[in-house]
BATOR-530549 format. One record per atom (N, C-alpha, C, O, CB): residue in one letter; x, y, z; residue number from 0. Coordinates in nm, 4 decimals. Glycine has a CB too. Example, Ala and Ser with C-alpha at 12.3 -4.5 7.8 and 13.67 -1.06 7.14 Angstrom:
   rest         c1         c2         c3    nr
      A     1.3190    -0.5690     0.7800     0
      A     1.2300    -0.4500     0.7800     0
      A     1.3200    -0.3300     0.7800     0
      A     1.4236    -0.3319     0.8465     0
      A     1.1308    -0.4473     0.9046     0
      S     1.2850    -0.2250     0.7080     1
      S     1.3670    -0.1060     0.7140     1
      S     1.2900     0.0030     0.7870     1
      S     1.3409     0.1138     0.8039     1
      S     1.4084    -0.0598     0.5725     1
END
This chain:
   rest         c1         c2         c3    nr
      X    10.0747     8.8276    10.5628     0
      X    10.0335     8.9545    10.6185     0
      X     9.8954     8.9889    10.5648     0
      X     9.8645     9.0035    10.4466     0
      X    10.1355     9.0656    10.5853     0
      X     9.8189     8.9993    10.6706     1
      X     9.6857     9.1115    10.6071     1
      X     9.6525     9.1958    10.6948     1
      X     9.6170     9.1743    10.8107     1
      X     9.5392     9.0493    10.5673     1
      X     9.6661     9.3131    10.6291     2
      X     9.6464     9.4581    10.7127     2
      X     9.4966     9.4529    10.7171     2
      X     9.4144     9.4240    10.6302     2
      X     9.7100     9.6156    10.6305     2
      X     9.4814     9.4962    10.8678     3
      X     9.3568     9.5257    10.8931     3
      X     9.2636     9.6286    10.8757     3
      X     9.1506     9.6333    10.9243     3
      X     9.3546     9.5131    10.9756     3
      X     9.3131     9.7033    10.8098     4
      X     9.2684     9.8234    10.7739     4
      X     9.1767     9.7901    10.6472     4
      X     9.0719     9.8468    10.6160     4
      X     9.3882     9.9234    10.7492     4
      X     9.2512     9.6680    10.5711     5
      X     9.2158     9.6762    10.4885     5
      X     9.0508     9.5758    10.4119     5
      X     9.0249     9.4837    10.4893     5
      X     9.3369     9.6717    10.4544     5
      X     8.9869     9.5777    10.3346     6
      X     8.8597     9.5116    10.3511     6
      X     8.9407     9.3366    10.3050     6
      X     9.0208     9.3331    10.2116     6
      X     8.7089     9.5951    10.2246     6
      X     8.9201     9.2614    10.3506     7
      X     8.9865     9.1218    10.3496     7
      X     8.9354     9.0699    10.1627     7
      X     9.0048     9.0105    10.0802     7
      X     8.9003     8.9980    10.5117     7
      X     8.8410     9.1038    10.1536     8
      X     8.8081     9.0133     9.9437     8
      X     8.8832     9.1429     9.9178     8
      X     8.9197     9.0842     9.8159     8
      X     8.5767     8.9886     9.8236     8
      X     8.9254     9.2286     9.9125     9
      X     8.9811     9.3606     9.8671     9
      X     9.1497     9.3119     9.8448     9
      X     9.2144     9.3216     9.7405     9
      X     8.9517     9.4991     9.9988     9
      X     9.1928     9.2611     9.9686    10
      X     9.3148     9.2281     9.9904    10
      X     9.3598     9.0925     9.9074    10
      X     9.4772     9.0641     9.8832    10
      X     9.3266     9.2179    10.1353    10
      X     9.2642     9.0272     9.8749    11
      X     9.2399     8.8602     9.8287    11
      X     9.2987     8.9066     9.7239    11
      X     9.4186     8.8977     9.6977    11
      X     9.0799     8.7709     9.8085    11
      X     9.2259     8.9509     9.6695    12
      X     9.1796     8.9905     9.5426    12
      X     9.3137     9.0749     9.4760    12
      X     9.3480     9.0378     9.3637    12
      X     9.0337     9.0846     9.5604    12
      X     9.3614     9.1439     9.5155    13
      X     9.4697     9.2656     9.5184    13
      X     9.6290     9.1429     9.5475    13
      X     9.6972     9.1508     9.4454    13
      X     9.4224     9.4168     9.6947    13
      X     9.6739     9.0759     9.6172    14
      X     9.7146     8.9991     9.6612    14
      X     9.7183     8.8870     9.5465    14
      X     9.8373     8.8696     9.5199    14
      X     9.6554     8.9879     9.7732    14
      X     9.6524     8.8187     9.4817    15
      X     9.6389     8.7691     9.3571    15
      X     9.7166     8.8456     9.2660    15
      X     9.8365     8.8176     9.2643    15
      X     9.5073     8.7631     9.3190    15
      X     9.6668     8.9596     9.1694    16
      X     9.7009     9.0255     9.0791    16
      X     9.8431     9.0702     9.0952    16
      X     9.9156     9.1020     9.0009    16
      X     9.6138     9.1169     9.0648    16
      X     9.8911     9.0702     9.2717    17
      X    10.0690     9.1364     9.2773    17
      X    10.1167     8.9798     9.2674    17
      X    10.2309     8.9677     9.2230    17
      X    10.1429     9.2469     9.4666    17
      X    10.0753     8.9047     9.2881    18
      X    10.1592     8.7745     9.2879    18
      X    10.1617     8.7432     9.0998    18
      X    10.2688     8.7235     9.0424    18
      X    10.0629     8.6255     9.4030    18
      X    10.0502     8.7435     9.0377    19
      X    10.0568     8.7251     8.9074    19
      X    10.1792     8.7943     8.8284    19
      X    10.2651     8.7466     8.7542    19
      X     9.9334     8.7670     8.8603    19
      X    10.1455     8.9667     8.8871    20
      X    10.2512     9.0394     8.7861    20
      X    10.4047     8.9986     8.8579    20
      X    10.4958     9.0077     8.7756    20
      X    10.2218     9.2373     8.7801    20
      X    10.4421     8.9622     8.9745    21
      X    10.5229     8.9387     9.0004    21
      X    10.5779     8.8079     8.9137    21
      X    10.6818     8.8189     8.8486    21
      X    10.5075     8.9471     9.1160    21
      X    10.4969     8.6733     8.9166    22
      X    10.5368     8.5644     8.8478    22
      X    10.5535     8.5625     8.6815    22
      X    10.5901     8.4659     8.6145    22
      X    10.4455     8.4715     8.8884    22
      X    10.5155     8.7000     8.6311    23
      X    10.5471     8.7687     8.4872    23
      X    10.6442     8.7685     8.4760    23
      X    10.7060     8.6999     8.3945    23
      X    10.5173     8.8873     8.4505    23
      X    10.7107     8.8806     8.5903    24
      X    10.8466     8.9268     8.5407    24
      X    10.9344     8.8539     8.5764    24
      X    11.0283     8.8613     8.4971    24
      X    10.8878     9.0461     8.5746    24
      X    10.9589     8.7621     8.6846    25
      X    10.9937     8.6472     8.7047    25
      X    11.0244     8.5842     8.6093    25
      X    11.1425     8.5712     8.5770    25
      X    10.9255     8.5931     8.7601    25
      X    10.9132     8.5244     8.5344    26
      X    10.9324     8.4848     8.4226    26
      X    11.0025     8.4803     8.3248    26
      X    11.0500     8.3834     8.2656    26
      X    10.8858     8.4996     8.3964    26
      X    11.0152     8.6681     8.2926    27
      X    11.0908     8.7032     8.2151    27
      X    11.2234     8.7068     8.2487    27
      X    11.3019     8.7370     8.1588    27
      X    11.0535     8.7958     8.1783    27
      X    11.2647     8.6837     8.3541    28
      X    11.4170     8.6974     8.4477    28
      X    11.4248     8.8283     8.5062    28
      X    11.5334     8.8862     8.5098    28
      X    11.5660     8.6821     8.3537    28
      X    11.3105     8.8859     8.5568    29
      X    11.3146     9.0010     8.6520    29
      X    11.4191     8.9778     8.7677    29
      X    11.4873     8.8754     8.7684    29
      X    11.1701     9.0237     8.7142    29
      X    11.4308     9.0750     8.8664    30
      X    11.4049     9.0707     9.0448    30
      X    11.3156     9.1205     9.0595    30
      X    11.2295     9.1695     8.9863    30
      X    11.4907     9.1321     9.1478    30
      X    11.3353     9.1080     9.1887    31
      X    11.1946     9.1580     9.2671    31
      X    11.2142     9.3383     9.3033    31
      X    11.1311     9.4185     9.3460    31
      X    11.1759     9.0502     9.4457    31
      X    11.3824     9.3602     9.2598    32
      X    11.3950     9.4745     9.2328    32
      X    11.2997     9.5841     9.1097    32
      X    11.2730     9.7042     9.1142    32
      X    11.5184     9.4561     9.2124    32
      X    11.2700     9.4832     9.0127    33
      X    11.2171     9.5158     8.8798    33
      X    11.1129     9.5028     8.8880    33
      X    11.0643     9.5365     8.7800    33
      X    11.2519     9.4582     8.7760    33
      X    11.0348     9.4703     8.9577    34
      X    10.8846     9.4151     9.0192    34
      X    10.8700     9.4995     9.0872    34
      X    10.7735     9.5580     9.0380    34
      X    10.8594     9.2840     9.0959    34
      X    10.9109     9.5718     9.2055    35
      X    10.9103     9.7411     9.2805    35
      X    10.8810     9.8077     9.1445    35
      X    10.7641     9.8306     9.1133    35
      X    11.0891     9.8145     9.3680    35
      X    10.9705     9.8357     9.0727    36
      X    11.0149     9.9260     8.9860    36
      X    10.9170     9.9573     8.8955    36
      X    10.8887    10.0687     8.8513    36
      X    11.1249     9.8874     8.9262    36
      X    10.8539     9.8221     8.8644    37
      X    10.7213     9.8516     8.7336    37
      X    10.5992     9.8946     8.8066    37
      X    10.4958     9.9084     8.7414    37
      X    10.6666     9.6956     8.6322    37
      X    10.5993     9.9113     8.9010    38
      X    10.5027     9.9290     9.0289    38
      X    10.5328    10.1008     9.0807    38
      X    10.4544    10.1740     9.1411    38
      X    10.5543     9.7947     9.1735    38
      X    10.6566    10.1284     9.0389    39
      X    10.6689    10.2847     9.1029    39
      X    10.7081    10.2709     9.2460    39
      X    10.6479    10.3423     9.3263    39
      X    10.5192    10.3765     9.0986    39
      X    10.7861    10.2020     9.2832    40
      X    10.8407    10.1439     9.4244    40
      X    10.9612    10.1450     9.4512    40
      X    11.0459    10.0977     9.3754    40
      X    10.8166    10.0197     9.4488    40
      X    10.9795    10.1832     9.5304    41
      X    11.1466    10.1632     9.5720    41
      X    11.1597    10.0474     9.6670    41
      X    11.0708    10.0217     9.7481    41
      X    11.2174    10.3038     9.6555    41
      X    11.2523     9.9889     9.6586    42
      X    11.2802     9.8480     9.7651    42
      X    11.3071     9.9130     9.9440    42
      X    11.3444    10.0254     9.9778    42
      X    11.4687     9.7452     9.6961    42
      X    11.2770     9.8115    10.0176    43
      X    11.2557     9.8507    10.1553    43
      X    11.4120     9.9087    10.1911    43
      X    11.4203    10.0243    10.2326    43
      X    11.1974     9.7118    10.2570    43
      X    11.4910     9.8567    10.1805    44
      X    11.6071     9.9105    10.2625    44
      X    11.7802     9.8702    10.1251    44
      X    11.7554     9.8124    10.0192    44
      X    11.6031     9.7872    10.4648    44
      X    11.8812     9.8987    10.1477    45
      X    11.9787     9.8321    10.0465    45
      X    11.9691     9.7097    10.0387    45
      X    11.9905     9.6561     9.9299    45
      X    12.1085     9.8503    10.0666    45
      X    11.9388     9.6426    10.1374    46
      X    12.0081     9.4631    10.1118    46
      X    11.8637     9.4083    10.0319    46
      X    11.7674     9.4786    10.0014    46
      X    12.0500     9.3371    10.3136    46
      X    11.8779     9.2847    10.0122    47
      X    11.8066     9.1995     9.9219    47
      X    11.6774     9.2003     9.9700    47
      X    11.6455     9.2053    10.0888    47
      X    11.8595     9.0626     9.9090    47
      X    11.5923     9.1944     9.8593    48
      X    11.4643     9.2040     9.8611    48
      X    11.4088     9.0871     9.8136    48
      X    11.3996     9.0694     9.6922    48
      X    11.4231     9.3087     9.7975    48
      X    11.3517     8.9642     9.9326    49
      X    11.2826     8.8528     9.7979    49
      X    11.1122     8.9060     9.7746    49
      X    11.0324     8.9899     9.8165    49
      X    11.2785     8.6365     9.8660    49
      X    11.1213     8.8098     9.6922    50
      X    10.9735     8.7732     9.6115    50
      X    10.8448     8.8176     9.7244    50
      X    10.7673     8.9122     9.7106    50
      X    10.9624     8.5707     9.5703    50
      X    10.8482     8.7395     9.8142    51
      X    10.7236     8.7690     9.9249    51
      X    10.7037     8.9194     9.9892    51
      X    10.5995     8.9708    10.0298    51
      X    10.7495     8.6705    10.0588    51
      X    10.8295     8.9701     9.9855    52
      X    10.8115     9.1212    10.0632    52
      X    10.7434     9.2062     9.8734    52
      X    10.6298     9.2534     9.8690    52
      X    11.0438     9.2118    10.1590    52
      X    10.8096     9.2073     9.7816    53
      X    10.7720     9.2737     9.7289    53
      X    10.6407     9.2217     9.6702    53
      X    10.6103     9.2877     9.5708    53
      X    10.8604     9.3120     9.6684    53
      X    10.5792     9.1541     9.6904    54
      X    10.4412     9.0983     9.6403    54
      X    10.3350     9.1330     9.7613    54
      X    10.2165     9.1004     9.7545    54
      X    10.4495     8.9195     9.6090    54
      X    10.3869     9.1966     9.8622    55
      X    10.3721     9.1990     9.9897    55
      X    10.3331     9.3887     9.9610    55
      X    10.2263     9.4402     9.9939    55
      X    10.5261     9.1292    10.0935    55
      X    10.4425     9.4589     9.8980    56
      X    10.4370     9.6127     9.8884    56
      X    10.3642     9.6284     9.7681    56
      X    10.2832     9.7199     9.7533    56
      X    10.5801     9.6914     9.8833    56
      X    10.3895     9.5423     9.6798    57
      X    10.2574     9.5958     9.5645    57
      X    10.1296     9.6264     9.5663    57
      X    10.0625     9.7191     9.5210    57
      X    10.2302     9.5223     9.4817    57
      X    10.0994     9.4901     9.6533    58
      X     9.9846     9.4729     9.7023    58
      X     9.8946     9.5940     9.7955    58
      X     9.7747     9.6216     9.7918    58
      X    10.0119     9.3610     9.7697    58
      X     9.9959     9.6459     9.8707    59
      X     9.9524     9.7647    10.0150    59
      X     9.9389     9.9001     9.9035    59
      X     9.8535     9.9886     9.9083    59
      X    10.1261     9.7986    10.1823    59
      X    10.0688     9.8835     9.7873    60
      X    10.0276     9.9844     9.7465    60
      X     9.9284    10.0282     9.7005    60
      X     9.8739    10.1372     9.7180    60
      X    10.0745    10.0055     9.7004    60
      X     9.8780     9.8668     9.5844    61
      X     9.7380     9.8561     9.5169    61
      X     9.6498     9.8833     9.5475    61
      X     9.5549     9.9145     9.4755    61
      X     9.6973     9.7756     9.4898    61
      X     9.6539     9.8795     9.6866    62
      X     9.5144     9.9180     9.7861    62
      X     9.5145    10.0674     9.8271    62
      X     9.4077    10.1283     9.8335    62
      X     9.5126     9.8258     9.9421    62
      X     9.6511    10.1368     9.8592    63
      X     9.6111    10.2897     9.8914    63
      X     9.5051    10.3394     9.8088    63
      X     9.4396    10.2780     9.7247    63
      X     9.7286    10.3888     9.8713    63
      X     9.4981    10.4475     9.8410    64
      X     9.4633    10.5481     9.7627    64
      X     9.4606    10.5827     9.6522    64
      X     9.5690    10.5566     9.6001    64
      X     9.4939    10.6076     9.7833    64
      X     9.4017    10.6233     9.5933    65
      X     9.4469    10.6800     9.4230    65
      X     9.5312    10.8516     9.4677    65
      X     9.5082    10.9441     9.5455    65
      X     9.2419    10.7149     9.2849    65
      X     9.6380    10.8160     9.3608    66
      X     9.6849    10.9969     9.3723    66
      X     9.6406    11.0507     9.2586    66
      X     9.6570    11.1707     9.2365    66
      X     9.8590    11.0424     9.3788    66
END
């Protein structure tokens, strides 16, 4: 996925850093539940969430806005 909204080296770049922290906690024996979670995220819907969607929402988040 790359949102078009968004500037493409912006997304590269952003897209990198959610895959890294993702392969952290991984690491550590996360989910990808716990990977939302250190991120301030809630998972998309009840059922299972893999690796690519939430490396996928970190990422969109990384890019909003600042609050």
């Amino acid at each position: 996925m790359n949102p078009h909204h968004i500037n493409p080296a912006q997304w590269s770049s952003v897209l990198g850093y959610a895959r890294q922290s993702c392969a952290r906690i991984f690491r550590d024996g996360g989910s990808p539940h716990d990977a939302l979670a250190a991120f301030g995220l809630r998972s998309r819907a009840q059922t299972s969430v893999d690796w690519v969607h939430a490396v996928e929402d970190i990422a969109i988040m990384l890019c909003g806005p600042a609050h």
